[in-house]
C-alpha positions as CSV (number, residue, x, y, z in Angstrom):
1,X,-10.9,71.4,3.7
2,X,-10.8,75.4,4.9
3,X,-13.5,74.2,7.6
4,X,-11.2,71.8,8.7
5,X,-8.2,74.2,9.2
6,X,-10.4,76.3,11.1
7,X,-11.6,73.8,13.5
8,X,-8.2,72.8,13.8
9,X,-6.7,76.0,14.9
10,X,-9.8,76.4,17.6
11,X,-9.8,73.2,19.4
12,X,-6.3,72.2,18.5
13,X,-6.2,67.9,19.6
14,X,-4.9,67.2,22.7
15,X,-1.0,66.5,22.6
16,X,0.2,63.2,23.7
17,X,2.9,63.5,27.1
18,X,5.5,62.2,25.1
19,X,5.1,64.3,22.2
20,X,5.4,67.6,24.7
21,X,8.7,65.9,26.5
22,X,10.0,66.1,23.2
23,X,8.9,69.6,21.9
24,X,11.2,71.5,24.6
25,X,14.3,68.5,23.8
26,X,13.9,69.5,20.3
27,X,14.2,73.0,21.2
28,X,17.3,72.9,23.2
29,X,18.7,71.0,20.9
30,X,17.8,73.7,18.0
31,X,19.6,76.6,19.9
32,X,22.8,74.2,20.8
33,X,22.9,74.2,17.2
34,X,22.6,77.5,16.0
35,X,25.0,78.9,18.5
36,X,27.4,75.9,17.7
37,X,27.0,77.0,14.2
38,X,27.7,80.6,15.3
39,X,31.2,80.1,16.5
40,X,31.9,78.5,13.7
41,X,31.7,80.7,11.4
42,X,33.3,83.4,13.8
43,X,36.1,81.4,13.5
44,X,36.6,81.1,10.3
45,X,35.9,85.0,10.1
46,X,38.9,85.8,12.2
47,X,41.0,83.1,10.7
48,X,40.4,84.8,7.3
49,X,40.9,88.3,8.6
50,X,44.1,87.1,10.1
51,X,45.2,85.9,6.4
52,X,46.1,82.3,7.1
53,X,43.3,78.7,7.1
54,X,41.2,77.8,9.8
55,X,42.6,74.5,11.3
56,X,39.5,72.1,11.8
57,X,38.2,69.0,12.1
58,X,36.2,69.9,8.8
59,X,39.1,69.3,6.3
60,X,39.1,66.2,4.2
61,X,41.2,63.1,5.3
62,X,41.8,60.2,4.1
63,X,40.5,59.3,0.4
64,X,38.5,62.7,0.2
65,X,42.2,64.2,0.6
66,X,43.2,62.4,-2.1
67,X,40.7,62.9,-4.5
68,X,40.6,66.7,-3.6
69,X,44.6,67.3,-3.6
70,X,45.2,64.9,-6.9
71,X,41.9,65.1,-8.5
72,X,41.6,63.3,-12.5
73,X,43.4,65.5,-15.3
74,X,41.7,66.6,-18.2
75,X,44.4,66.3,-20.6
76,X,43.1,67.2,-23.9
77,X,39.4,67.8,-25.8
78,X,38.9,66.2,-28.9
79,X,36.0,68.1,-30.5
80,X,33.6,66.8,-33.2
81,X,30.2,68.7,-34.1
82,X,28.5,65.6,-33.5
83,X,28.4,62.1,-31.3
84,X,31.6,60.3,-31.8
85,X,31.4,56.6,-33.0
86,X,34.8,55.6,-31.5
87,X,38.4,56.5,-31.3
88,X,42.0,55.1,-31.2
89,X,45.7,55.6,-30.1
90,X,48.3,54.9,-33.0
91,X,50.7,52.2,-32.1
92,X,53.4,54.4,-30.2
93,X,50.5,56.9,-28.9
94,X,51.4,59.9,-30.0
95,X,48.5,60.1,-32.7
96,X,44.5,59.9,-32.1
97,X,42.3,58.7,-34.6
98,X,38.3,59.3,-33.9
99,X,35.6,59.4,-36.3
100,X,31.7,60.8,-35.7
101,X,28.1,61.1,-36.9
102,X,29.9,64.9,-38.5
103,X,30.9,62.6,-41.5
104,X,34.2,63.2,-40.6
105,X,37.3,61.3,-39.2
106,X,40.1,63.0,-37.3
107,X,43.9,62.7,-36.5
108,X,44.7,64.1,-33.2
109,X,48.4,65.4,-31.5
110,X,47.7,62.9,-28.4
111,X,50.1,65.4,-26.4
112,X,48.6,68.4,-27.3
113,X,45.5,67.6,-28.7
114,X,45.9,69.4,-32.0
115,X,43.5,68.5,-34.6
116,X,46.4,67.2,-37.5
117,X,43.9,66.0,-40.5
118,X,40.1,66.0,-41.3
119,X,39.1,63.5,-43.6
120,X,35.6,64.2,-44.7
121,X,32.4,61.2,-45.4
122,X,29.3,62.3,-46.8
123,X,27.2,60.8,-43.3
124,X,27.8,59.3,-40.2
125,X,31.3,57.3,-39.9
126,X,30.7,53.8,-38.7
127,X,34.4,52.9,-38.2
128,X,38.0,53.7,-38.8
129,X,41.7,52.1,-38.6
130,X,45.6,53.1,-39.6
131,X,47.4,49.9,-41.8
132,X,50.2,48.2,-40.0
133,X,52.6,51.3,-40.9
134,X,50.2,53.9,-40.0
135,X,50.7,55.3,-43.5
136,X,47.2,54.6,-43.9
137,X,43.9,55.2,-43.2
138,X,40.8,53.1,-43.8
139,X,37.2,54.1,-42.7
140,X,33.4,53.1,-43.4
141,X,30.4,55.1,-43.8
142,X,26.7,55.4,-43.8
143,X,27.7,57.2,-47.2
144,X,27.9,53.9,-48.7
145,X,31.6,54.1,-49.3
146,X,34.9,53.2,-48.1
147,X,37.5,55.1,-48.3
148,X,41.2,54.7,-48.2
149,X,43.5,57.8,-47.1
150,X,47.4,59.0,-46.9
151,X,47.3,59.3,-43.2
152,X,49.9,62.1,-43.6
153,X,48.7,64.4,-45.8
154,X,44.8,63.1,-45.6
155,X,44.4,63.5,-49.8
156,X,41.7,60.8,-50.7
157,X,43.8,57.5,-52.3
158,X,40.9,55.4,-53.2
159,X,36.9,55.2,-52.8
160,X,35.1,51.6,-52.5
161,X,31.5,52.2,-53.1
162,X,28.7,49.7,-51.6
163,X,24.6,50.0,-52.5
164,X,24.0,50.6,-48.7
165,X,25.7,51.5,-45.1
166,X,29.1,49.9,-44.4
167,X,29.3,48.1,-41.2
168,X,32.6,47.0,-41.5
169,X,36.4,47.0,-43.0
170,X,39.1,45.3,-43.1
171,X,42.6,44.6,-44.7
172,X,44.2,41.2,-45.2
173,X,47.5,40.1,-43.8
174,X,49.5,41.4,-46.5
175,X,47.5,44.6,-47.3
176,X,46.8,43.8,-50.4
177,X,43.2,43.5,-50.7
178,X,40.1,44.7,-48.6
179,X,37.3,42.6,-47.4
180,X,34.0,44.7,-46.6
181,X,30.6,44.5,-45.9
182,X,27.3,46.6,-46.0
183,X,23.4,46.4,-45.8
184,X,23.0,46.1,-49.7
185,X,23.5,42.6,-48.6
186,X,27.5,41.6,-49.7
187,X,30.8,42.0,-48.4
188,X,33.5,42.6,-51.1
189,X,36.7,42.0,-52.0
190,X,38.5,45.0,-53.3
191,X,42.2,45.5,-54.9
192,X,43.9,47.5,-52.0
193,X,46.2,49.1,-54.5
194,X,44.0,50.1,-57.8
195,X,40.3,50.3,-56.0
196,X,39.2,47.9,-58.5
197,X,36.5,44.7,-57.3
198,X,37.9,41.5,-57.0
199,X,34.2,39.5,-55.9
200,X,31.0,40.5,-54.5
201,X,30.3,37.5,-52.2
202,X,26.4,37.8,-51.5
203,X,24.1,36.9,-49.2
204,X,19.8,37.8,-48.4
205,X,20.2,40.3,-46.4
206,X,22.4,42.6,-44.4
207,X,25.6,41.6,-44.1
208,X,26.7,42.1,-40.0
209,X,30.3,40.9,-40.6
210,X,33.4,39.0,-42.3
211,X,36.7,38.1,-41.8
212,X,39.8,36.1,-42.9
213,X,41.1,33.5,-41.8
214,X,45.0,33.6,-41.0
215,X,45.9,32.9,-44.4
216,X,43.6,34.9,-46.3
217,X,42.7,32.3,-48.1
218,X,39.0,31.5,-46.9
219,X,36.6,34.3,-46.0
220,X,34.0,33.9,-43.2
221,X,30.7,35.9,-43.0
222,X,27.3,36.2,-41.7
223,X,24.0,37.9,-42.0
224,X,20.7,39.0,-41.2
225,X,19.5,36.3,-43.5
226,X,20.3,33.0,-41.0
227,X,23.5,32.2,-42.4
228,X,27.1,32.3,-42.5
229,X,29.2,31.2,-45.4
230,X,32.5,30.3,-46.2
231,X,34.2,31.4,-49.6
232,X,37.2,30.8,-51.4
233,X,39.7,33.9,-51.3
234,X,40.8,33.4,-54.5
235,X,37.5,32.5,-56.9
236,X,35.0,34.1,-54.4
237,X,33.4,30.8,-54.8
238,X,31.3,29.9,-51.9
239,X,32.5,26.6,-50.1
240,X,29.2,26.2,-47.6
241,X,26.8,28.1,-45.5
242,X,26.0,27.4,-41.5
243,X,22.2,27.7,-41.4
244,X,20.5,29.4,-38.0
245,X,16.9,29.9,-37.6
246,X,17.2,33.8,-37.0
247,X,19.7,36.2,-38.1
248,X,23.4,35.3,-36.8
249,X,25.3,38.7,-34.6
250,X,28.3,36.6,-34.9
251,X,31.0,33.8,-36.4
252,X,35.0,33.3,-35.6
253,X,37.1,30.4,-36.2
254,X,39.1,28.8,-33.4
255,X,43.3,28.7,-33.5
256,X,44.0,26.5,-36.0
257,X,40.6,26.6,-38.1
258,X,39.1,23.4,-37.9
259,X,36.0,24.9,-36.4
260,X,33.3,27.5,-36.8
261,X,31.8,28.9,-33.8
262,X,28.5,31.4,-34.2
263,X,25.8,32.9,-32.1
264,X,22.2,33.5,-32.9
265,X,19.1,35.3,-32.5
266,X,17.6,32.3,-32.5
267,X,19.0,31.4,-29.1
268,X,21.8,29.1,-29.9
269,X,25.5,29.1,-30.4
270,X,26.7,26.4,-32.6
271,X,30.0,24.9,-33.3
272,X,30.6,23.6,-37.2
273,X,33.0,21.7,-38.6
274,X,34.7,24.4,-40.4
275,X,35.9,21.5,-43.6
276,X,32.5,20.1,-44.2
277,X,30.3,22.5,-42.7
278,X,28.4,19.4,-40.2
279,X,27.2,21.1,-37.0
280,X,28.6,19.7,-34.1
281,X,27.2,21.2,-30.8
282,X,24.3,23.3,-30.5
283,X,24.4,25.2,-27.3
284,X,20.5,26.3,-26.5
285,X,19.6,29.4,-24.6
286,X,15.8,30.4,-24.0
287,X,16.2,34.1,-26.6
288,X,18.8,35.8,-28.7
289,X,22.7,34.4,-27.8
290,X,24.6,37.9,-27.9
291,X,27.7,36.6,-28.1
292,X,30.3,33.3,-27.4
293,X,33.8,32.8,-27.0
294,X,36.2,29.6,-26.6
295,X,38.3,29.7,-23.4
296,X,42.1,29.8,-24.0
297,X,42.8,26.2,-24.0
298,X,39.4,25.9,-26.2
299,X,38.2,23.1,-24.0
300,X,34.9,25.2,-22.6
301,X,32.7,27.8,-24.6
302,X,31.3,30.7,-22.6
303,X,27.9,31.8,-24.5
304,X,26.1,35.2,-23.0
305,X,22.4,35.9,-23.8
306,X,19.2,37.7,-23.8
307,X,17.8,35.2,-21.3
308,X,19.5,37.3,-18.7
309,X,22.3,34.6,-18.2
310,X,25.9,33.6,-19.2
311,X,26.6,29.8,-19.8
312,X,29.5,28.0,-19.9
313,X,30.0,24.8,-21.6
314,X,32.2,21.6,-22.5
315,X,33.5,22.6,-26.2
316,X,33.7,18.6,-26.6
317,X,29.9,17.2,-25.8
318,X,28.1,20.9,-25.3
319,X,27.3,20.2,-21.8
């Protein structure tokens, strides 16, 4: 390679006429530059020594002006030691909630961002939420508990303890019990007032979610095992179970209950008939449906998948 460089520099190749047109072009246009670029900056020189802006052509118009004279404000800093899982305005705004992989959820001033209660876990937080009159609070851990707290003086009212992570919480409509679920493979049903279990409803495996229906008289839930099931409220009796081939991300009733619509791993969203547990459509994608959703007049389903696509179908004859 250095005999190369040296033959190089002695008998440099001859240089092709269009190639030396250019080399004095290039040149010229070098030194227009820098003397260009000269005056420039003489200018703004005298226009700083005089005490006042240089007017040019170089200041920002049109939606650079904007985003330079009104850029984004910063209002407030909520700090945790740690990621944060999520985080929520109170019903008027004025309040914060977050909660974090610090173990710990927070109540925020959402004017001046004044941290207004800690409310310690023992591990990560998976999720958080204030009752209907915000005099409560109600969060899930990786600690294996739930917790319920006076949301304004933060003292510890009640802990709900699972054999495994909590994915999930919620209160009926009435606030009289709580319905959660974990990866020891239940959701349970808890005495919102004295702490005490009402029913462990159990399935295989992990437990992904529940709910109530509008009444909270039936619970829904489903699992890593295949299924979801339907129990009584009041016995904890199961009714039925909806039977996938893979372990089910999802299940929600339509309006008025008379179906069951869940989405799979095992490519499929299914619709069920939510009395007698008969499956009525079974909407095929080629890998894992991610998630499905009746339209408002629930006369199409919109199913989203792995497969890279979303699909829409007739919630009557699934095609």
């Amino acid at each position: 390679m250095q005999h190369h460089y040296e033959q190089w520099n002695r008998n440099p190749p001859p240089t092709d006429p269009s190639r030396r047109a250019f080399i004095p072009a290039l040149s010229t246009g070098l030194l227009i530059a820098l003397v260009l670029a000269a005056l420039s900056f003489s200018v703004f020189q005298t226009a700083e020594h005089q005490g006042r802006r240089a007017e040019t052509d170089l200041r920002p118009t049109g939606a650079l002006l904007n985003v330079v004279a009104d850029p984004a404000q910063e209002t407030a800093v909520l700090r945790h030691e740690d990621a944060v899982r999520g985080a929520a305005w109170n019903a008027d705004e004025s309040r914060i909630l977050s909660w974090s992989d610090d173990a710990t959820v927070r109540v925020w001033d959402a004017v001046s961002g004044e941290e207004r209660l800690t409310l310690w876990h023992d591990s990560f937080v998976q999720g958080a939420a204030w009752n209907d009159d915000e005099t409560r609070i109600l969060s899930w851990s990786w600690d294996d508990t739930v917790r319920v707290w006076d949301a304004a003086s933060g003292a510890e009212i009640l802990t709900l303890p699972h054999g495994g992570t909590v994915w999930g919480a919620v209160w009926n409509a009435d606030e009289s019990r709580i319905l959660s679920w974990s990866d020891d493979a239940t959701a349970r049903v808890w005495d919102a007032a004295s702490g005490q279990e009402r029913f462990v409803l159990r399935h295989d495996s992990i437990v992904y979610g529940a709910a109530w229906n509008a009444a909270a008289s039936l619970i829904l839930s489903w699992s890593d095992d295949g299924a979801a099931r339907v129990w009584d409220a009041a016995s904890g009796q199961e009714r039925f179970a909806l039977r996938h081939e893979s372990y089910i991300y999802g299940a929600a009733w339509n309006a008025d209950e008379s179906r069951i619509l869940s989405w799979s791993r095992d490519g499929s969203a299914r619709v069920w008939d939510a009395a007698s547990g008969a499956t009525l459509l079974t909407l095929q994608h080629e890998i894992s449906a991610n998630g499905a959703a009746w339209n408002a007049d629930e006369s199409l389903i919109l199913c989203w998948s792995g497969d890279g696509t979303a699909r829409g179908w007739d919630a009557a004859s699934g095609k």
